[in-house]
Backbone as JSON, one array per atom type, in Angstrom:
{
  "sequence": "XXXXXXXXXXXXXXXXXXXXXXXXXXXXXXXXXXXXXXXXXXXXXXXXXXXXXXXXXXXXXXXXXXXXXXXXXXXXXXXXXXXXXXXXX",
  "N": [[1.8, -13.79, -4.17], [0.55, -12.4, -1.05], [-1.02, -9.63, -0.79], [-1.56, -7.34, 2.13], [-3.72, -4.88, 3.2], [-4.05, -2.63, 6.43], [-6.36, -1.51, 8.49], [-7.1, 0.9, 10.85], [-9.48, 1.85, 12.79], [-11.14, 3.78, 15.68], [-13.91, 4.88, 18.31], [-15.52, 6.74, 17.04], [-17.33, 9.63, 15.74], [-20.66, 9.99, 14.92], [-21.27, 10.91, 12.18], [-18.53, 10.7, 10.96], [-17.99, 8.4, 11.11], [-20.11, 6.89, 9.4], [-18.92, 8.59, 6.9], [-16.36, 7.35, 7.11], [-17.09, 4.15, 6.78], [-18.5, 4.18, 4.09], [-16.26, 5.13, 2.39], [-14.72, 2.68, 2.96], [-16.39, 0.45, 2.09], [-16.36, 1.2, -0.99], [-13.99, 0.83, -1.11], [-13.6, -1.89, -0.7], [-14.53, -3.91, -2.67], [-14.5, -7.03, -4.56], [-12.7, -8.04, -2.64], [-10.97, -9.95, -0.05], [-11.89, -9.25, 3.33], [-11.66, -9.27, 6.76], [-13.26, -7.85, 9.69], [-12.98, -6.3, 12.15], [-15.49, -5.56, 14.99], [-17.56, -3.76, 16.9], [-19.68, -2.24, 17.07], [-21.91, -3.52, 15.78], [-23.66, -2.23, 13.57], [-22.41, -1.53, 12.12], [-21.51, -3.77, 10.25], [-23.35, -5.11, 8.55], [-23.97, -5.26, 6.4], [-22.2, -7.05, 5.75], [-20.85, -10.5, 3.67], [-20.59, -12.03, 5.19], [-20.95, -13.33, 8.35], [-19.14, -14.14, 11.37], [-19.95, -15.02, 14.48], [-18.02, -14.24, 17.42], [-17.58, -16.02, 20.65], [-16.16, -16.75, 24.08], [-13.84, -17.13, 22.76], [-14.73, -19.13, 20.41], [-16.51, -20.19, 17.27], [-19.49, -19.0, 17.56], [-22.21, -18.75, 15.79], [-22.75, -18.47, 12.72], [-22.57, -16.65, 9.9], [-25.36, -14.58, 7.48], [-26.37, -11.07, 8.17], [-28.79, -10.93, 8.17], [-29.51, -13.85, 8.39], [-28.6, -14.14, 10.74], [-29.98, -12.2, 12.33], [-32.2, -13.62, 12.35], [-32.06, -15.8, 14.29], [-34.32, -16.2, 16.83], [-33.5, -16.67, 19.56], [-30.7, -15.87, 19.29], [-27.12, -14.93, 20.02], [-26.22, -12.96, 18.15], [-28.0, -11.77, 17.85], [-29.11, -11.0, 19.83], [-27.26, -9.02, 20.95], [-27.62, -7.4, 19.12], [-30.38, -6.35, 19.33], [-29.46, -5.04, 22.08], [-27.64, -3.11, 21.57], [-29.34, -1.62, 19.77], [-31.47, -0.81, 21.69], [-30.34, 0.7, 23.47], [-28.96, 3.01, 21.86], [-31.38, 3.86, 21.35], [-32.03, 5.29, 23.61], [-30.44, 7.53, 24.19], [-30.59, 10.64, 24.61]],
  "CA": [[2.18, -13.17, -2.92], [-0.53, -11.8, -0.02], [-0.86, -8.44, -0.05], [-2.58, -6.9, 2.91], [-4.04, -3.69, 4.15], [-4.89, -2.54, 7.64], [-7.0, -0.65, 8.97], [-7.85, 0.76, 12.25], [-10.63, 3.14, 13.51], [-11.7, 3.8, 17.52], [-14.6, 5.85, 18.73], [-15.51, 7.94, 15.86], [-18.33, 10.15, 15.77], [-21.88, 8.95, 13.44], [-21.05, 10.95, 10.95], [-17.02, 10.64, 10.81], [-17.9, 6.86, 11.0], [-20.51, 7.07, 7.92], [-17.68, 8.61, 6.15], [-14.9, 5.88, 6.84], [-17.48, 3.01, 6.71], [-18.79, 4.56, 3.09], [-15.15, 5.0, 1.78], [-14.41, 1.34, 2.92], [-16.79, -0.4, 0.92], [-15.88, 1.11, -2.08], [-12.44, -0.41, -1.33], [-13.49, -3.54, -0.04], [-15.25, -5.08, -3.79], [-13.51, -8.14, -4.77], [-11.41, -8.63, -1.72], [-11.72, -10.8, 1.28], [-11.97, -8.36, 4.35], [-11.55, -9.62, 8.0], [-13.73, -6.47, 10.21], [-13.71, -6.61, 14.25], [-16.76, -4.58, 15.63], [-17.68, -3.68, 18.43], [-20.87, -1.13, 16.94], [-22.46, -4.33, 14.54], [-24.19, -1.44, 12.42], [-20.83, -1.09, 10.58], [-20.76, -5.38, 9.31], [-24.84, -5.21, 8.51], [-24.01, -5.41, 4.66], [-21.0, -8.09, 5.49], [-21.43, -11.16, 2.96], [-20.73, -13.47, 6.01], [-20.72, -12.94, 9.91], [-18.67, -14.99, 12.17], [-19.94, -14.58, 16.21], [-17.35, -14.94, 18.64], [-18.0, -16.33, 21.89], [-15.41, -17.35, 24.42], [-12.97, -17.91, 21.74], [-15.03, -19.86, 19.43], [-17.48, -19.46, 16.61], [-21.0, -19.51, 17.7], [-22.89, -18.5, 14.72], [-22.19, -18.02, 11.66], [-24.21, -16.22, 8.52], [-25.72, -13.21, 6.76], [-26.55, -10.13, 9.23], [-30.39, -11.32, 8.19], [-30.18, -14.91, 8.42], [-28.54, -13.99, 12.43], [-31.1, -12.16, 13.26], [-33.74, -14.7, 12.29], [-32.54, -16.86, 15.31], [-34.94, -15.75, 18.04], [-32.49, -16.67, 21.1], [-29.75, -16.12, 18.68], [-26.51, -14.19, 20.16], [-25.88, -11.72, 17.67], [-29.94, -10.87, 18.01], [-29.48, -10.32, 21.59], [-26.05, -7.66, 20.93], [-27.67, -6.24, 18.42], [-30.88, -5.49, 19.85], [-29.17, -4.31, 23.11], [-27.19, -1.8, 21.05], [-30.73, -0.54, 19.27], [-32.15, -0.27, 22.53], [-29.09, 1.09, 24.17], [-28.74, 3.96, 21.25], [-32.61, 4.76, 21.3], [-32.52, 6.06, 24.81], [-29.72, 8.57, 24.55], [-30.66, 11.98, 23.88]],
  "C": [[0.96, -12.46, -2.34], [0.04, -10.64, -0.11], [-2.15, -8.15, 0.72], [-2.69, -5.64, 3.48], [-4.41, -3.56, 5.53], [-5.24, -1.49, 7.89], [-7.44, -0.55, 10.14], [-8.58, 1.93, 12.9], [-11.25, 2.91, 15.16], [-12.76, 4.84, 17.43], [-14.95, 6.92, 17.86], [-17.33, 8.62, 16.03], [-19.6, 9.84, 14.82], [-21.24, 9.52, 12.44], [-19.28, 10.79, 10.68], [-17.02, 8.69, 10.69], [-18.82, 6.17, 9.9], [-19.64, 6.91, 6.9], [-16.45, 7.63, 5.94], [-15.62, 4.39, 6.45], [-18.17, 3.34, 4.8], [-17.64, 4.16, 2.29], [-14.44, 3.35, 2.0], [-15.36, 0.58, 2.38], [-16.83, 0.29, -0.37], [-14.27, 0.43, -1.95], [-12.52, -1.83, -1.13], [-13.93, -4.6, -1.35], [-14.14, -5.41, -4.25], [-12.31, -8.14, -4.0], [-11.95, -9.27, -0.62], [-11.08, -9.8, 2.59], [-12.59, -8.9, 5.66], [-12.21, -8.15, 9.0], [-14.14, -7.21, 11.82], [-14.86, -5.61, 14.78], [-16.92, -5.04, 16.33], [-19.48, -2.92, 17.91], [-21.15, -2.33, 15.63], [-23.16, -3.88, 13.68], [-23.31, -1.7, 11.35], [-20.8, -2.61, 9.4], [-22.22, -5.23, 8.98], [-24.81, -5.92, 6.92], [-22.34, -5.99, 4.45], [-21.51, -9.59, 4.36], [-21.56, -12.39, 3.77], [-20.5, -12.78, 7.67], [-20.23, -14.23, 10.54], [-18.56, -14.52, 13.96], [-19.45, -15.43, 16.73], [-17.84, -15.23, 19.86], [-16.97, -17.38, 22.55], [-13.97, -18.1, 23.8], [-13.29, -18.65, 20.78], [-16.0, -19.49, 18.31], [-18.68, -19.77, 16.99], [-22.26, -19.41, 17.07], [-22.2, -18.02, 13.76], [-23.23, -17.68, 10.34], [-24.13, -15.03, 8.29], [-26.02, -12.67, 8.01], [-28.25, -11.11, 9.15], [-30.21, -12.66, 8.49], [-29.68, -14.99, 10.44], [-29.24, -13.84, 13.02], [-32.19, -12.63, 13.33], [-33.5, -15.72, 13.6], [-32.44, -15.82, 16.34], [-34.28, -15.58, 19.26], [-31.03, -16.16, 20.4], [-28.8, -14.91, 19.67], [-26.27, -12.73, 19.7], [-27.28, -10.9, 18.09], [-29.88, -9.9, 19.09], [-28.61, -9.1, 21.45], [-26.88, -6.7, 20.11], [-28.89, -5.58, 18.84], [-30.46, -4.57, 21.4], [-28.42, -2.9, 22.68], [-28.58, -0.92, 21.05], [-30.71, -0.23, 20.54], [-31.49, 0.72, 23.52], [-29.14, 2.65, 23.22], [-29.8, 4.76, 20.83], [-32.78, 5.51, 22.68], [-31.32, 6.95, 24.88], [-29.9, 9.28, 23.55], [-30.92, 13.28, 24.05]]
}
């Protein structure tokens, strides 16, 4: 029988989101864990990434082997975050 947990976090502050993203990977070893983000810091140390686009998958991989492609999607989100979260301050 499937058992399943859920979980759901919005808008949390760095460190209040440290804290819940800390305490969830000690729960998460040896289970298969589905994670929606929106802030791609939080999946960095996922064992697989699946980027949506338009409904479909458009990459798929390690956080590192994503950002090795140069034009790659996730590259582009994720450096727009960095660059997005280095200028407010």
């Amino acid at each position: 029988m499937l058992k399943a947990d859920f979980y759901f976090f919005s808008a949390l502050d760095a460190e209040s989101e440290y804290l819940v993203q800390e305490a969830l990977e000690r729960v998460m070893v040896n289970r298969t864990v589905i994670t929606i983000a929106h802030r791609l810091s939080t999946i960095k140390n996922a064992d697989n990434i699946a980027v949506l686009d338009k409904g479909k998958v458009a990459e798929y991989g390690t956080y590192e082997q994503l950002m090795s492609i140069e034009e790659g999607l996730f590259r582009k989100l994720v450096e727009r975050q960095t660059i997005g979260n280095n200028n407010v301050n």
